[in-house]
Each structure stands twice: as structure tokens, then as C-alpha cells.
N, CA, C and O of each residue as an XYZ file, in Angstrom:
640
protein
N      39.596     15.248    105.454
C      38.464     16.030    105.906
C      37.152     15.289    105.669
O      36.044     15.383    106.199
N      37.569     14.634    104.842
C      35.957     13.853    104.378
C      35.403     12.674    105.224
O      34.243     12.283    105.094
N      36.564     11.956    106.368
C      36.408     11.125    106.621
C      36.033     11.619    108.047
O      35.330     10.993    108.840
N      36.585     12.787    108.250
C      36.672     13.498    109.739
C      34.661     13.855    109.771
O      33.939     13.679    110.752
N      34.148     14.450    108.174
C      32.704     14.914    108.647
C      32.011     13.573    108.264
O      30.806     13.698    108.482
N      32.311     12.327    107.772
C      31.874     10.860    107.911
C      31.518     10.691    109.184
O      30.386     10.394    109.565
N      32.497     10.879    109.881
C      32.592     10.378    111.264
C      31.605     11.189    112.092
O      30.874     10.584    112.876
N      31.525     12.544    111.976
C      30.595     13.423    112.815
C      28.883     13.441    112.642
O      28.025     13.659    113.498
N      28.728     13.083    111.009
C      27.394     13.361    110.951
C      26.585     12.228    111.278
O      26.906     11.065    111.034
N      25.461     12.619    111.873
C      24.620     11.521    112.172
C      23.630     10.991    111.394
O      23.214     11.659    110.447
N      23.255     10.096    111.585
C      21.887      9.735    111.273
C      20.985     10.033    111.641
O      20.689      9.815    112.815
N      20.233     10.608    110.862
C      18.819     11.039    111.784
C      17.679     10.270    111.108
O      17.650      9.854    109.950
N      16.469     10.134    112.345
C      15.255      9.668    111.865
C      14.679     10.580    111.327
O      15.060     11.695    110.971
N      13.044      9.699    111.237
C      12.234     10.059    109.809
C      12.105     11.349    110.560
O      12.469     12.355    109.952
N      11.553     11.518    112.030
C      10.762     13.298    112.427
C      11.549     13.190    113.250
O      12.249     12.195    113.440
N      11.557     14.782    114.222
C      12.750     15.627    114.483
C      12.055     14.434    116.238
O      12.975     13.937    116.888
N      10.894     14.205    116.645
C      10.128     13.957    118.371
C      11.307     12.790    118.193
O      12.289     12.767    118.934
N      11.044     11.607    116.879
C      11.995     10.787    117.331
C      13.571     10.743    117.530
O      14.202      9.843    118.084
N      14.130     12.040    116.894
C      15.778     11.969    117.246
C      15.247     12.329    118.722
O      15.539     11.473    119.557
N      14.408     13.609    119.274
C      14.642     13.873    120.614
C      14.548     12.692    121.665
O      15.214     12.550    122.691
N      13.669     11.978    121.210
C      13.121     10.590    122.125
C      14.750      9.902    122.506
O      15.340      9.446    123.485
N      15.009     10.174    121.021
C      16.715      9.076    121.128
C      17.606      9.966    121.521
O      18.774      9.628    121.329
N      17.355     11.434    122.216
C      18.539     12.114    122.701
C      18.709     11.794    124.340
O      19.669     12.148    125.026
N      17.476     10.995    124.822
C      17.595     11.395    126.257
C      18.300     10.406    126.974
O      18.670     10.752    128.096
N      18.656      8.937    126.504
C      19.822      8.417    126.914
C      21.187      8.880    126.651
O      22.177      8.798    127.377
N      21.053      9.406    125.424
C      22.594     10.069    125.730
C      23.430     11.436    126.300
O      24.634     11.673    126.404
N      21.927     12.401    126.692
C      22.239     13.187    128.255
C      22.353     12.299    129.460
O      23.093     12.749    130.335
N      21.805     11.176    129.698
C      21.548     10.829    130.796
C      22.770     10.541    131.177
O      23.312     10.748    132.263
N      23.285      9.914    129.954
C      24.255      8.708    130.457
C      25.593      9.324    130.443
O      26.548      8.849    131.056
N      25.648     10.672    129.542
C      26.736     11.476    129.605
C      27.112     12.397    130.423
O      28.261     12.809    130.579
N      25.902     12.828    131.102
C      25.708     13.089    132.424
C      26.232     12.411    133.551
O      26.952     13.071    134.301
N      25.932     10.782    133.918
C      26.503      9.919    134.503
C      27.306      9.799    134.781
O      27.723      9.672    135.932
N      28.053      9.791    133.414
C      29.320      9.396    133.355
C      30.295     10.699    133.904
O      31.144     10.513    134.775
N      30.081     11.920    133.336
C      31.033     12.820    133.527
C      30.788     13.608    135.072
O      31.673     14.294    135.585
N      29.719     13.431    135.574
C      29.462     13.707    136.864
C      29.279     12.918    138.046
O      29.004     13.519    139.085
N      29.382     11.699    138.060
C      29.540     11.052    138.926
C      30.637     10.108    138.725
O      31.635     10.312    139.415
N      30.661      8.867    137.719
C      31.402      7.672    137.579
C      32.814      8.247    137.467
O      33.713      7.890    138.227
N      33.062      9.588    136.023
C      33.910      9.632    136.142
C      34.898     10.886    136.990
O      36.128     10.944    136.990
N      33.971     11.791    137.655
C      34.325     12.757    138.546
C      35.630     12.267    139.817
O      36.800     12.641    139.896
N      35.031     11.533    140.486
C      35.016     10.357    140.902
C      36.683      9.667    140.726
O      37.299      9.218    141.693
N      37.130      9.690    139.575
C      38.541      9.107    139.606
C      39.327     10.067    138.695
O      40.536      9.937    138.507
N      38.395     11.275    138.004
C      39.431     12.148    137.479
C      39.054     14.038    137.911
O      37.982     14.636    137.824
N      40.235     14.474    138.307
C      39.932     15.625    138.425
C      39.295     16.565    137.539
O      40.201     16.955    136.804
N      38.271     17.112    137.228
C      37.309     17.733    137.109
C      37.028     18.795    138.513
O      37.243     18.676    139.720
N      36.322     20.072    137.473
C      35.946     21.067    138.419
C      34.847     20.782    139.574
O      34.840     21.510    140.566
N      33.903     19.706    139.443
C      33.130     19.053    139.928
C      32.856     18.246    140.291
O      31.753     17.745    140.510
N      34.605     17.712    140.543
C      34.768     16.293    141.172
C      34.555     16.613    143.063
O      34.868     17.669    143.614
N      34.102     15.687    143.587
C      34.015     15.497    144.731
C      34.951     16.663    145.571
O      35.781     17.223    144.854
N      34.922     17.030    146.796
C      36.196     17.673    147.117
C      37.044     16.335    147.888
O      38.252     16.273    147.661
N      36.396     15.227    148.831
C      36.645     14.710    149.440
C      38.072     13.865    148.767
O      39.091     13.392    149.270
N      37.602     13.954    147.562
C      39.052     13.146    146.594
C      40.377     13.691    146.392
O      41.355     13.270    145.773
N      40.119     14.932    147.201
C      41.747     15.987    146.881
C      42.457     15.404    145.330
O      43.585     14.957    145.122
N      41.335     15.608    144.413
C      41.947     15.679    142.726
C      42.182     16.860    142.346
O      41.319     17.712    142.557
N      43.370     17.204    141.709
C      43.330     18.432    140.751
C      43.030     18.450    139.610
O      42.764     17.356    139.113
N      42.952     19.620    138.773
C      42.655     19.419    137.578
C      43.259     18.075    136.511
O      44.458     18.066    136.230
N      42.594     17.291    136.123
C      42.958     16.218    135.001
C      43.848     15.399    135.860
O      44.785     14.855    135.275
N      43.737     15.212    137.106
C      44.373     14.177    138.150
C      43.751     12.634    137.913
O      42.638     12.321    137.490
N      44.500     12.063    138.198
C      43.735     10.651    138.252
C      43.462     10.413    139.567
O      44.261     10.965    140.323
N      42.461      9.675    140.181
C      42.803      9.193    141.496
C      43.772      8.113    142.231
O      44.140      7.036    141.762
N      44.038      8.576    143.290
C      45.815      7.915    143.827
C      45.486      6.297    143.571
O      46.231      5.484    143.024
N      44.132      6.061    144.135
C      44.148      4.340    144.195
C      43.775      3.483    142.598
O      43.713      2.285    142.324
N      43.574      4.751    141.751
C      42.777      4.400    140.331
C      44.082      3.042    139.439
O      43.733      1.961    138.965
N      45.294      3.511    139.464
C      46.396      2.965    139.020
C      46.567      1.661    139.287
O      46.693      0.667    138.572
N      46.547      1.859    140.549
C      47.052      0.348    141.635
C      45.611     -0.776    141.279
O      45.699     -2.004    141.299
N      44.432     -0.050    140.990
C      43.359     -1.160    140.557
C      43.885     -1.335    139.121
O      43.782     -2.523    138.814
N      44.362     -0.662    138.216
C      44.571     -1.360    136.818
C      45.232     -1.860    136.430
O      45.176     -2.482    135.369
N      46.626     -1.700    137.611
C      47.975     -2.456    137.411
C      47.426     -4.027    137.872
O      47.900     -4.891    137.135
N      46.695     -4.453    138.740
C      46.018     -5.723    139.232
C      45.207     -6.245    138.141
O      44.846     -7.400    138.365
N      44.823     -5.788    137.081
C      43.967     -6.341    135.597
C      45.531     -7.316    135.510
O      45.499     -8.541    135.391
N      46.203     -6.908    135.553
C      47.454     -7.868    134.798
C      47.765     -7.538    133.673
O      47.251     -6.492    133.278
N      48.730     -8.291    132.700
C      48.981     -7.966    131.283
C      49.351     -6.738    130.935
O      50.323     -6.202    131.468
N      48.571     -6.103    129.931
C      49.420     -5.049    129.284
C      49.087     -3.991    130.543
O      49.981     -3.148    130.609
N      48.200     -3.829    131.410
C      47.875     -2.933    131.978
C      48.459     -2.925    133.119
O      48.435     -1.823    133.668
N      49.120     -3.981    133.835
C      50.324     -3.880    134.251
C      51.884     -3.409    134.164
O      52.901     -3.340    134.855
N      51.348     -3.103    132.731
C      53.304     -2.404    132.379
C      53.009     -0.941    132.236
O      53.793     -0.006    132.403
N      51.608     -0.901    131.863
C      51.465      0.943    132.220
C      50.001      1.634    133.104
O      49.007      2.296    132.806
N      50.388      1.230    133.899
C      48.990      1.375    135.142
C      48.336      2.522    134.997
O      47.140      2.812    135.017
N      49.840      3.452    134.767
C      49.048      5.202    135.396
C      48.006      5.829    133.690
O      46.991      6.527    133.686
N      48.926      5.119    132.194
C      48.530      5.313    131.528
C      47.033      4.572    131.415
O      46.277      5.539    131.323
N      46.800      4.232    131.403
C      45.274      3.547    131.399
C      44.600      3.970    132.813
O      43.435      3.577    132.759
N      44.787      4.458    133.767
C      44.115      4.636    134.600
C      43.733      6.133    133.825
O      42.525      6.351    133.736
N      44.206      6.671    133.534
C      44.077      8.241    133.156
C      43.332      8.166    132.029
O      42.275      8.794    131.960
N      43.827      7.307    130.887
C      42.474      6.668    129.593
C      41.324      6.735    130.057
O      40.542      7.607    129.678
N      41.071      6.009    130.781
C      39.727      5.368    131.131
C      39.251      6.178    132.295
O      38.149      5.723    132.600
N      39.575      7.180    133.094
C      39.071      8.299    133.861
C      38.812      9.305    132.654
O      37.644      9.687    132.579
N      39.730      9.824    131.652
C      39.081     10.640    130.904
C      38.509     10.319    129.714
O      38.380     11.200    128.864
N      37.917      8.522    129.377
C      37.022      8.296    128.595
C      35.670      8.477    129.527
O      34.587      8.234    128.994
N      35.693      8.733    130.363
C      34.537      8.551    131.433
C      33.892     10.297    131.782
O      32.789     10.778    131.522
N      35.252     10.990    132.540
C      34.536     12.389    132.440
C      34.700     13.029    131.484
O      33.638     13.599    131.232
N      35.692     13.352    130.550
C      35.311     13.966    129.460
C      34.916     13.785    128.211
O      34.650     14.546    127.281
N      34.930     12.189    128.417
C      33.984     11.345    126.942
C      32.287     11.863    127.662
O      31.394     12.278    126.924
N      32.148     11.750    128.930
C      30.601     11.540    128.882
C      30.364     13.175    129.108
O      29.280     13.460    129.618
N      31.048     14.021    128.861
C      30.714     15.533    128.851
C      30.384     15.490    126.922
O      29.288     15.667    126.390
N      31.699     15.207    126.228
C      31.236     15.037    124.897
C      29.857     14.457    124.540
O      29.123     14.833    123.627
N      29.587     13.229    125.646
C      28.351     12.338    125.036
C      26.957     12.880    125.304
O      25.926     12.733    124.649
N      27.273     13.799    126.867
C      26.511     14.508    126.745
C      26.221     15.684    125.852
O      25.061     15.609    125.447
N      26.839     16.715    125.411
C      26.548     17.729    124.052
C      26.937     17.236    122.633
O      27.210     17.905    121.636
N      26.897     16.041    122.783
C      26.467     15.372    121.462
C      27.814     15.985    120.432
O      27.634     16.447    119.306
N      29.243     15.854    121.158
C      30.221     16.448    120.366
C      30.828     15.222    120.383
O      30.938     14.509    121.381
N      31.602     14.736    118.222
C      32.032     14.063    118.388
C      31.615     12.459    118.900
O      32.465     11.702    119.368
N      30.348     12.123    118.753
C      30.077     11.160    119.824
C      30.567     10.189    119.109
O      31.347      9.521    119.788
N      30.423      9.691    117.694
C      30.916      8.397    117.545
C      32.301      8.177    118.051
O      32.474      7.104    118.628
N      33.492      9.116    117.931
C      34.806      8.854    118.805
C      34.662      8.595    120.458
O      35.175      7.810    121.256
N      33.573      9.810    120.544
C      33.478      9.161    122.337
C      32.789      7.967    122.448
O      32.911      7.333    123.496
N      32.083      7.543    121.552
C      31.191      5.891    122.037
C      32.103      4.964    122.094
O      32.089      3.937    122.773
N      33.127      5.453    121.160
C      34.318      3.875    120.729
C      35.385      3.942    122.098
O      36.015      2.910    122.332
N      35.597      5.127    122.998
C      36.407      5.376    123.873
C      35.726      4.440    125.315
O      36.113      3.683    126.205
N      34.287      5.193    124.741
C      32.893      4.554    126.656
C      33.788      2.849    125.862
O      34.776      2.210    126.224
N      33.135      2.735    125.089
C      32.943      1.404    124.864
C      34.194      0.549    125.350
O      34.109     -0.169    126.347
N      35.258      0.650    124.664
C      36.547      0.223    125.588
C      36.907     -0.274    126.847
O      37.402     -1.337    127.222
N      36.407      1.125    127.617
C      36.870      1.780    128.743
C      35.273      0.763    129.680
O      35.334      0.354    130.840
N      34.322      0.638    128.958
C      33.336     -0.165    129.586
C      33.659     -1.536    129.575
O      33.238     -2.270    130.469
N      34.696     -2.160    128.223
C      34.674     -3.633    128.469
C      35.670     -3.738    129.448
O      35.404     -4.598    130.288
N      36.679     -3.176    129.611
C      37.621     -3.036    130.512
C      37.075     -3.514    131.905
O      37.315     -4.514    132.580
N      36.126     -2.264    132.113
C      35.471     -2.436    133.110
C      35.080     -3.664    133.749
O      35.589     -4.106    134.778
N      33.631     -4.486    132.716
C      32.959     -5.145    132.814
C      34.249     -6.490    132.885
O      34.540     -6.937    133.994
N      34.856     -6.972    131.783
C      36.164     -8.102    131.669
C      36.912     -8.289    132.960
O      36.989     -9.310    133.643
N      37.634     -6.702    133.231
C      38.635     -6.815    133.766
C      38.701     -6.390    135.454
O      39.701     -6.647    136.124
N      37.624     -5.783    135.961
C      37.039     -5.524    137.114
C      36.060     -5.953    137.788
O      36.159     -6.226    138.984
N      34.753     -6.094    136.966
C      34.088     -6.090    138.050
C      33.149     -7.832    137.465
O      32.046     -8.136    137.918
N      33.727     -8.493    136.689
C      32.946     -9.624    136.716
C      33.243    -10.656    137.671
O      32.532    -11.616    137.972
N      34.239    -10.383    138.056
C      34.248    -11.979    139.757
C      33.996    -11.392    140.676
O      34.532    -11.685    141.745
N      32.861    -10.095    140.552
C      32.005     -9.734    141.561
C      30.652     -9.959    141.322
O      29.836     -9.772    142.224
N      30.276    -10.380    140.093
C      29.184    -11.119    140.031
C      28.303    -10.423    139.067
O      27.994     -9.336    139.557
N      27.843    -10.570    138.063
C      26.956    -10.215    136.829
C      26.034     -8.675    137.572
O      25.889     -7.665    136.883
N      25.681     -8.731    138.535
C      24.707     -7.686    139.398
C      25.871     -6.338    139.453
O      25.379     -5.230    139.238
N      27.134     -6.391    139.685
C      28.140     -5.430    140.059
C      28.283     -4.815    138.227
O      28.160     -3.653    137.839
N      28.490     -5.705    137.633
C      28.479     -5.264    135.722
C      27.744     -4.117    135.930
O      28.151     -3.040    136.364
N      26.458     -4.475    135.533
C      25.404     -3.420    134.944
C      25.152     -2.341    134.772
O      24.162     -1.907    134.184
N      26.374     -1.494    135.467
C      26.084      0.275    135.376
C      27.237      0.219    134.185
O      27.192      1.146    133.375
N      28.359     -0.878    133.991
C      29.434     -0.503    133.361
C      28.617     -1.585    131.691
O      29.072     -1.413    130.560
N      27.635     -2.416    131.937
C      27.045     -2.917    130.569
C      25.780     -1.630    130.192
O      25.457     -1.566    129.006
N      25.097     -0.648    131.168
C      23.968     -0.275    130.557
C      24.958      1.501    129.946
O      24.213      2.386    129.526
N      26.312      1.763    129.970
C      26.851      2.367    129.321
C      27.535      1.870    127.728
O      27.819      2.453    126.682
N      27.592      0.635    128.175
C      28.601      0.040    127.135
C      27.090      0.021    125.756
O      27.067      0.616    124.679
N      26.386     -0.578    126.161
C      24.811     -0.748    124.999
C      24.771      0.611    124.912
O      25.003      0.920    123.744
N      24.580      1.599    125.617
C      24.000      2.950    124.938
C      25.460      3.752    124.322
O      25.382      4.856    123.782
N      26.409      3.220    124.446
C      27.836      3.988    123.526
C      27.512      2.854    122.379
O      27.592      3.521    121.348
N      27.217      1.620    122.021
C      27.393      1.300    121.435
C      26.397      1.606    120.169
O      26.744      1.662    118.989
N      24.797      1.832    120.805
C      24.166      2.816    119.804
C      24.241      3.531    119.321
O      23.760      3.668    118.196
N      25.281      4.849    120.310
C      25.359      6.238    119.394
C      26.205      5.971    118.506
O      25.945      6.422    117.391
N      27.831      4.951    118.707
C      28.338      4.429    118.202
C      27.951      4.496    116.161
O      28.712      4.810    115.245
N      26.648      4.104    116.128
C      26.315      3.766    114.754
C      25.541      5.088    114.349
O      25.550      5.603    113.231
N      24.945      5.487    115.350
C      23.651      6.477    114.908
C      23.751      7.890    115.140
O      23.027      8.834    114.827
N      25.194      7.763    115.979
C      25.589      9.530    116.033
C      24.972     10.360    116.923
O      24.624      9.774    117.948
N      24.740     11.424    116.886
C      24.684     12.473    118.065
C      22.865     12.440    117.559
O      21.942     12.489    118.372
N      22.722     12.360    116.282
C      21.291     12.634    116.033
C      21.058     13.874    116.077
O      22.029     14.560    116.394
N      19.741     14.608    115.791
C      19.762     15.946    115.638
C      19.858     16.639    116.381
O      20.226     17.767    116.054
N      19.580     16.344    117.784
C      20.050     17.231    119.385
C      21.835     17.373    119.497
O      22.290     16.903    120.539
N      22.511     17.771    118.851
C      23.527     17.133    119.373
C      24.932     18.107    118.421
O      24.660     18.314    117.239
N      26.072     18.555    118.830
C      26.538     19.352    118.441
C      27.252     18.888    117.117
O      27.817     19.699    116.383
N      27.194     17.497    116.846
C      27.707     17.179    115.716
C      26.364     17.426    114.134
O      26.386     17.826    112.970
N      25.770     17.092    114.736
C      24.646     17.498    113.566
C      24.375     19.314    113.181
O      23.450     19.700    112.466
N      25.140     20.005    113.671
C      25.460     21.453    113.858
C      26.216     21.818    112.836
O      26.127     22.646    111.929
N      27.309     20.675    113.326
C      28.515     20.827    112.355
C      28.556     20.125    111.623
O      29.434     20.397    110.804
N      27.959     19.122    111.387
C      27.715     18.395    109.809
C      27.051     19.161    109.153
O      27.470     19.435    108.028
N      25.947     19.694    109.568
C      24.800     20.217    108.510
C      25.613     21.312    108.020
O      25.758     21.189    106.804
N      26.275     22.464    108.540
C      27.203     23.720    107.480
C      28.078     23.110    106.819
O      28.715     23.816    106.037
N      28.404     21.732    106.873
C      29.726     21.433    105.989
C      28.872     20.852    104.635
O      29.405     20.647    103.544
N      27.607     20.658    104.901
C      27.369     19.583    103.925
C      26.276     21.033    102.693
O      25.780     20.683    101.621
């Protein structure tokens, strides 16, 4: 238990303007993520309709791109396609209400080098950047937590 509210509580700065200042990349981006990037390849209530996903579906072509990474992600396509669709919409729903975030930063983060390594760099440093300007802001909350906007500082503060 001790290691479980380690993990949840954040760090907060010296005044409450600067945690808010530092909350608004991680609506933005949790936002992003769970409503567009990862809507997009996992079924969600608010995924596209055009994608005929059902609930917690992966998308049909999502697999067949991860089985082409090669290696380990070739021996289990559908499993990592489904990882990394629901480090995306329901990590960036967590990242957005600030639940849990250091587990969801370590999930973006992954699921972003993946990205960046194993997809989209022999398309050229310009194609990266939506999957590097997630990977830097998981990797902040990563250390610094949900901060005081954020549902983990909710639940740290009654435990402590």
C-alpha cells in the first residue's frame, strides 16, 4: 500500500497558479490522446463512427501495422496493437483527470517510443513530433505527478 500511494502522490509546487499553469499540458494532451489519436484505433464511445469500432475494439488495420515493426511484435500483433490503442485512449482519459498519471506516463511513454522507433521515423523527423511532443510531456508527469489539479492529489492527500 505504501508503494501504491508513493506512486500516486504528486509533487506539488511552491503556489497552487503554478501547479495550475503545469495542469494545462496534461488536459491538453490527454485530451489528444484519448479523443482523437487514440479514438481513432480503439473503440471508445467517441470514436469516429466511420471506423465501425466497438467497444474496446482495436482497429482492423492497427495489427497488420505492428506485426510489420518486426521482432517481438511480430509474434503478437493483436496484443500490442490493443496495448498501445489503450495506452492512448484510456491512458490519455487517465492523463487527462489526473488519475494515476505516473502509471499512465510510463504506458504514453512506451507506446510513444514505439511509435516514434518503430513507425514513423523512415518517414522523416517532421512525421515524429505529435508522437515526441507526447512522449516529453508523459515524461514530465512521469516525475511530477498529477500535481494539485488532478485526481491523484485527492487521493493522496486523505491517505496521508
Amino acid at each position: 500500500m505504501k508503494l501504491l500511494t508513493r506512486i500516486t502522490k504528486p509533487i506539488l509546487l511552491p503556489t497552487w497558479s503554478q501547479d495550475l499553469f503545469l495542469t494545462i499540458p496534461r488536459i491538453v494532451c490527454g485530451y489528444l490522446l484519448a479523443f482523437d489519436f487514440g479514438a481513432a484505433k480503439f473503440g471508445m464511445p467517441w470514436s469516429p463512427i466511420d471506423n465501425n469500432l466497438g467497444l474496446f475494439e482495436v482497429a482492423f488495420w492497427f495489427p497488420n501495422d505492428v506485426a510489420s515493426y518486426g521482432g517481438i511484435f511480430a509474434i503478437a500483433p493483436a496484443f500490442f496493437a490493443w496495448m498501445g490503442a489503450f495506452a492512448e485512449a484510456v491512458g490519455g482519459i487517465f492523463l487527462l483527470l489526473g488519475l494515476q498519471t505516473r502509471v499512465t506516463s510510463f504506458l504514453i511513454i512506451c507506446t510513444m517510443l514505439v511509435a516514434i522507433f518503430m513507425q514513423q521515423i523512415n518517414n522523416g523527423l517532421w512525421n515524429c513530433l505529435a508522437a515526441m511532443g507526447f512522449l516529453w510531456v508523459a515524461m514530465f508527469y512521469l516525475i511530477l505527478g498529477s500535481g494539485r489539479f488532478g485526481i491523484d492529489y485527492l487521493l493522496s492527500k486523505n491517505n496521508t
